[in-house]
N, C-alpha and C positions, 0 to 999 in steps of 0.2 A: 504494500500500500504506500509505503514512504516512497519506493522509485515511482508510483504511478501519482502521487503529487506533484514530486518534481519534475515529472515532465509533461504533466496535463493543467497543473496549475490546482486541483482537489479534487476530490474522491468521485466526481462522478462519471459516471462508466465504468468504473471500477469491477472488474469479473468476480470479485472474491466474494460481494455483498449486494445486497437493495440498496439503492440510493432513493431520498425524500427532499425533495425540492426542499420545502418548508419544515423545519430544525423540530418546530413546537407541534407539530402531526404526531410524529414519533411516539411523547411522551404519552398521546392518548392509546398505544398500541394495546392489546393483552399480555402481559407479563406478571411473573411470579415479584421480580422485586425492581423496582424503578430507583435508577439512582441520578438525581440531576447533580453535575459533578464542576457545572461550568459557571452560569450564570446566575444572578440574583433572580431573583421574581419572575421566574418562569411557568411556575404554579398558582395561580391565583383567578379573583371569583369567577374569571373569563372561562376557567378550563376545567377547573378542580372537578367539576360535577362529571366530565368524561373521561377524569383519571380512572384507570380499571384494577390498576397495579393493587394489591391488597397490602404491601409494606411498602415503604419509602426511606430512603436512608440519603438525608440531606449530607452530600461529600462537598457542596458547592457553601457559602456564605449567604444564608437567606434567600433558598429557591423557591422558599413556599410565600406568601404573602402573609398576612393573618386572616384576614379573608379568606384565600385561599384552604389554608389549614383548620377554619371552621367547618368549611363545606365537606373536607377530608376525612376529617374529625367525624360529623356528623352520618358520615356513611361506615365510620367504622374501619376506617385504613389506620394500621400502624404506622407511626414515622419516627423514626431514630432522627432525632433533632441535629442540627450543626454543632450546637455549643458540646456533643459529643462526637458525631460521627467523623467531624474533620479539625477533632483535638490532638493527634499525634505529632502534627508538626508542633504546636508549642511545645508540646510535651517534651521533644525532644532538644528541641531551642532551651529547652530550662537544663534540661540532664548538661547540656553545652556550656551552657552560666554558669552551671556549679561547677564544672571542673575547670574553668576559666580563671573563677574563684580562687579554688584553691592549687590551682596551677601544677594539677598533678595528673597523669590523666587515667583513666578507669582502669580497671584491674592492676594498677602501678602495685600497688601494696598486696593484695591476695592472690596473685594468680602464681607466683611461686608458692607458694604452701597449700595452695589448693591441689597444684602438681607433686606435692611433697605428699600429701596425706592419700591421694589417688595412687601412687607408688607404693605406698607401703601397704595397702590392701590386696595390689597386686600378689608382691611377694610374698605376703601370706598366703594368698589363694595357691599362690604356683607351689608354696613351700608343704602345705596342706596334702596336695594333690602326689607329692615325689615321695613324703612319708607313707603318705596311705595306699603308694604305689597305683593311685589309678588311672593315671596314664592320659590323663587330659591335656591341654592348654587352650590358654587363652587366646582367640584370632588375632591376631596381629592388627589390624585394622580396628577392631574391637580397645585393644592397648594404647595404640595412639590414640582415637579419638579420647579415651577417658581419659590418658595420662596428662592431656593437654588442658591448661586451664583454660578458662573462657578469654579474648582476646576483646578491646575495647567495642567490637560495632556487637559482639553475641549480648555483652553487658547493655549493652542500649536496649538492645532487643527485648533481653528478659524486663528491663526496668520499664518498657512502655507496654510491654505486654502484661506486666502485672499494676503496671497504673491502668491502664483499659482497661483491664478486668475489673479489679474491683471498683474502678467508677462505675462501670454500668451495674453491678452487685447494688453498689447505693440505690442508683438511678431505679433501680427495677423492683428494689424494698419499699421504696418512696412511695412508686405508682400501686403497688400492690396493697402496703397496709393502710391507706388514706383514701377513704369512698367519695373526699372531692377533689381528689385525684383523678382525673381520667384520662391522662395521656402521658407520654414520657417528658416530654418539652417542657411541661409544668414543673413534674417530680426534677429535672436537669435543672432548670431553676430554683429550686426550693435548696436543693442538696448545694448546691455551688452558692447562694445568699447564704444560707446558715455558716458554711466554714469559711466564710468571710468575715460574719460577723463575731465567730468564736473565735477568729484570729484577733479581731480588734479587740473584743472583753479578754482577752490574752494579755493581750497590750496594753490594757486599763484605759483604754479610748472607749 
């Protein structure tokens, strides 16, 4: 598709796919999950009523309207809001702050003793195995990967992966145990005011 841009100018006639004149048809198609990933206000009270999509997962900065997300709302489509679904890049902009901070960078201090204490389970297992003569080992492939500690981009990974998780845990506690609660967008809201404002009574503001 990328050589057939650059040399027709954009995707249409394109063999590999259907091309749609008109960008906002698309989103009214039949699909399991719609994701508007580009534009602001591309959902709203013009269209919402022929979205068919039954979840929405805003990746784009405000592609629903509020208007829009009534109408959404009122037919019963779930929407994984922006102020969640397209949080990983802050996420990761912060993990960046902090090690800018302290000017050291991720796995600096644990990833040799993580490699230490991986080693020495080995040798026992293999030591295990030569006493009790059973004649095993460990794959080799198997060795390196675990003997290896985590390396700075796997640390990011697990650290946004286990932020993402447990913000949606909040998020989805939120909408569940609160009956005027009815959407996630709210609950995303309510969870992110509150540990703002338990940062500030933290701080005695």
């Amino acid at each position: 598709m990328r050589d057939w841009i650059g040399q027709h100018g954009g995707v249409k006639g394109f063999p590999g796919g259907e091309y749609t004149e008109t960008g906002a048809a698309v989103l009214e198609r039949d699909c399991d999950i719609l994701i508007p990933a580009a534009l602001e206000g591309v959902i709203n009270r013009g269209n919402a009523d022929r979205i068919r999509a039954p979840l929405i997962i805003e990746a784009a900065n405000g592609p629903i309207t509020a208007g829009g997300d009534e109408i959404l709302r009122e037919k019963g489509v779930v929407i994984i809001p922006d102020l969640y679904a397209n949080a990983g890049g802050v996420t990761v902009s912060y993990f960046e702050w902090v090690k800018n901070l302290s000017h050291i960078r991720f796995g600096r201090m644990q990833r040799r003793n993580e490699e230490a204490h991986a080693m020495a389970l080995v040798r026992e297992l293999e030591r295990l195995s030569a006493d009790k003569g059973l004649g095993w080992e460990l794959a080799p492939d198997f060795k390196k990967k675990y003997l290896q500690g985590a390396d700075e981009i796997q640390l990011v990974r697990s650290g946004l992966d286990d932020t993402m998780r447990t913000a949606y845990q909040a998020i989805s506690e939120e909408w569940h145990r609160r009956k005027d609660v009815t959407d996630l967008r709210t609950a995303a809201f309510i969870v992110s005011i509150t540990r703002v404002a338990d940062s500030y009574r933290a701080k005695g503001l």
